[in-house]
N, C-alpha and C positions, 0 to 999 in steps of 0.2 A: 802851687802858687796861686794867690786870689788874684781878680781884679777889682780895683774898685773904681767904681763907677759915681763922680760927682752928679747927683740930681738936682733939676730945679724945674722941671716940667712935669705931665702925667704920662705922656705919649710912649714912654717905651714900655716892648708889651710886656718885658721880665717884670716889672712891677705888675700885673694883670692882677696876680694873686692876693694882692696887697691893697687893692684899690677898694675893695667891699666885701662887705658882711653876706654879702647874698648870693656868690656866686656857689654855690655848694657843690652841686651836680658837678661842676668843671672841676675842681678841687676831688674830687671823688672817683672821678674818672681819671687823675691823674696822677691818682694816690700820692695827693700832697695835705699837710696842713697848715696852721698861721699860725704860730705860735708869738706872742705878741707881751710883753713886760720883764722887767728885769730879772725877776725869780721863774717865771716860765722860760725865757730865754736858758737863761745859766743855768736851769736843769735840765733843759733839753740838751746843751752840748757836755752837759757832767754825764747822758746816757751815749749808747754806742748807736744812736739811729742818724741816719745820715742827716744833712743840711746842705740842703742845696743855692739858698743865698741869704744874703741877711741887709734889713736897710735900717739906719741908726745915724745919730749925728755923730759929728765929726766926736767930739766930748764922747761919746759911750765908745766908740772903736777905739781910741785913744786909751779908755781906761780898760777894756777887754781886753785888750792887747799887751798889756803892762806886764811882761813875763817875770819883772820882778815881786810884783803882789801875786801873781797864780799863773804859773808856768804853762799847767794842763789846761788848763780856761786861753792862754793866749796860741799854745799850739793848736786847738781846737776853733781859733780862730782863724789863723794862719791856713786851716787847710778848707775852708766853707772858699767855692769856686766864685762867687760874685758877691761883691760887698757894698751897696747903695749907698751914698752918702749923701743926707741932706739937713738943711736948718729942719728946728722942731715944724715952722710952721707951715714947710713943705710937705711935712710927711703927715699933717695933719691935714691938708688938703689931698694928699696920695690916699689917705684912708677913708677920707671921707667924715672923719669925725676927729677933734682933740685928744689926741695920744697925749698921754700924762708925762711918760716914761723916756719916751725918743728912742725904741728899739726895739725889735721884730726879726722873727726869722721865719722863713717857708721851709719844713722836715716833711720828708719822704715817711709815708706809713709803713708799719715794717708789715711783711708778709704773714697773714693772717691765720692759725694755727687750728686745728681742728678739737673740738673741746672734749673729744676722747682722747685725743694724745696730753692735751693740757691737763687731766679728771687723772691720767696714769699715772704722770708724776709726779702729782702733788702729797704729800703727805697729809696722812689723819689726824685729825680730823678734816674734812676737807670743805672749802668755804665759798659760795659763787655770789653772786648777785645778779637778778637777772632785771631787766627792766620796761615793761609791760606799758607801751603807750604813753610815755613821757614825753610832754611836746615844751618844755622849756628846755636850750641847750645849757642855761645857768645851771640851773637844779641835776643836767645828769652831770656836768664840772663838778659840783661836791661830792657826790656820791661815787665819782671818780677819787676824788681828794679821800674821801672817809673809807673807801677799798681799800685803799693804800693805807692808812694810816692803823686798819682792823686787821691785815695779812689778808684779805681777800685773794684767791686761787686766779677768778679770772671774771669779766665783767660781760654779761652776755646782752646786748642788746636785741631788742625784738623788734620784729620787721615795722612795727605802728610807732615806734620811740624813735627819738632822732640820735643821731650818730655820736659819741664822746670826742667824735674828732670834727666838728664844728665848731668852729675860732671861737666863739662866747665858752661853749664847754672845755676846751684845752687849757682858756684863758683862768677860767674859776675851778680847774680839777689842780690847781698852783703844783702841776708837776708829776702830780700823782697818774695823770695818761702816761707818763717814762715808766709808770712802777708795777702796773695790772695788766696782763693781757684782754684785748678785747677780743669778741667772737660775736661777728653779724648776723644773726639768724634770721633767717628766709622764715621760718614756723618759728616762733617762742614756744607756744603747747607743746611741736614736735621734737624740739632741742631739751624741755623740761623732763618728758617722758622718757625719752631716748638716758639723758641723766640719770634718772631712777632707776629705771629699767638693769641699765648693764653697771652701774656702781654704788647703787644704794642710796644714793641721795635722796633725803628727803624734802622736798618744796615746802615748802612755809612762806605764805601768802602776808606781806603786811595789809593788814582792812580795818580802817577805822572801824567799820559799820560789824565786825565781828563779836560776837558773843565771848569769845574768850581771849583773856588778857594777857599781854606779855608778858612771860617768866624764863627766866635762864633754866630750869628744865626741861622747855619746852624747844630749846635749841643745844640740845646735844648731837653729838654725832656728827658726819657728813650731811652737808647742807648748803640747801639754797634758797637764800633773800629774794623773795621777789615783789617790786613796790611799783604801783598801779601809778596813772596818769593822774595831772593834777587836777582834773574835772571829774573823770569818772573812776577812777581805780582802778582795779582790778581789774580785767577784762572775764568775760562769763566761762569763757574757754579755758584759760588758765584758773580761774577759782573752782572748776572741776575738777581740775586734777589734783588742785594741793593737796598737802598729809594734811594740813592747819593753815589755819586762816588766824591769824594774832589781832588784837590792837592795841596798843597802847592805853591805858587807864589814864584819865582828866579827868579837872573836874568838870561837874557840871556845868552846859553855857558853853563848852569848847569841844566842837564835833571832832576835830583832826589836826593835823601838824603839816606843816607844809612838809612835801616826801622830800626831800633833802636832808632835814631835820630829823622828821621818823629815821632813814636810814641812819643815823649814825645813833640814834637810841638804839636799833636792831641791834647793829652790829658793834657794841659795845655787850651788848648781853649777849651775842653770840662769842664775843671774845672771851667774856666771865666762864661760860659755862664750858668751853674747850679745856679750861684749865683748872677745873674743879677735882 
């Protein structure tokens, strides 16, 4: 049984998590995230990862709740332990910024899996993405979203990229964080190698700045996406070890794509060529 809790101040600390964009480290240490909009919200409780409170106006609880439009949606609401409840223009002062929406919820990370046991059972062809010094948490939200929507295996973040579970990336992966396992690596080069090494994975580096161009034969096989920072790309240490280094062909006058973008050219020609 929930409680819910009418708000009209900032002061209680169960809202902490909810109050700003910046608290990350505390969120991280607490393995929680922010999950925040109507379709983020409702696919987070359509997966089995826990929810530990959620703050909304009275109007969205009211319609989440409705177990005669969607039963599992209202049961799934019925068991979240604390349920905030405020006007829109409380909770835009709670955040800090103009919520569109009126609803948010703070889920528990699920316990984090080792990308040899993830590599075992996934079937062939087999598909990663890894991500190499990405400092927009929007741009890795897509390529969270574009994982999901290509059958991506699992999403490997590198110790220099910021985290898929920072409320901007959760916000813009619209769901797709429920659908991809993530894997935090302490070494990206040593998790890439370690891949290759014991399952054959091939690395394939997107680089604008590379001599050879994207083609669906050049992604067969087990493999893994790996797309560079939006300043500088590829890091020197990971473009050592790739099998290939790809770019996409433009025309002239157009050096690169934003990597949001490139990943889902990637991983559309990665999907073509698995099923050739």
């Amino acid at each position: 049984m929930h409680r819910v809790v009418p708000v009209d101040h900032l002061e209680l600390p169960e809202l902490l998590p909810y109050r700003t964009l910046r608290r990350q480290e505390s969120h991280r240490e607490r393995g929680i995230f922010v999950a925040e909009g109507e379709k983020v919200v409702r696919r987070l409780f359509r997966s089995t990862w826990p929810v530990s409170s959620m703050l909304c106006t009275p109007e969205w609880l009211a319609h989440l709740s409705d177990a005669e439009r969607n039963a599992a949606e209202a049961a799934r609401v019925g068991s979240i332990p604390e349920i905030f409840l405020a006007a829109r223009h409380v909770i835009s002062e709670i955040v800090g910024y103009r919520l569109h929406q009126g609803v948010m919820a703070v889920g528990a990370v699920p316990a984090e899996e080792s990308l040899d046991r993830i590599a075992s059972r996934l079937p062939r062809p087999r598909l990663f993405v890894a991500l190499d010094g990405i400092a927009h948490a929007e741009n890795v939200g897509v390529i969270m979203r574009n994982s999901a929507a290509f059958g991506v295996g699992a999403v490997i973040a590198g110790e220099t990229s910021c985290s898929p579970f920072l409320r901007r990336a959760v916000r813009n992966s619209m769901g797709g964080i429920f659908l991809v396992p993530v894997v935090h690596a302490a070494s990206l080069p040593k998790e890439l190698a370690a891949l290759r090494d014991r399952f054959g994975v091939r690395i394939v580096a997107a680089d604008a700045h590379a001599a050879r161009p994207l083609a669906p034969a050049e992604l067969r096989g087990d493999l893994c996406l790996v797309f560079g920072g939006e300043a500088s790309g590829i890091s020197p240490e990971v473009a050592a070890l790739a099998d290939a280094r790809l770019a996409i062909p433009m025309h002239l006058g157009v050096d690169s794509l934003n990597v949001a973008s490139a990943s889902a050219i990637f991983l559309h020609e990665a999907a073509r060529a698995a099923n050739v």
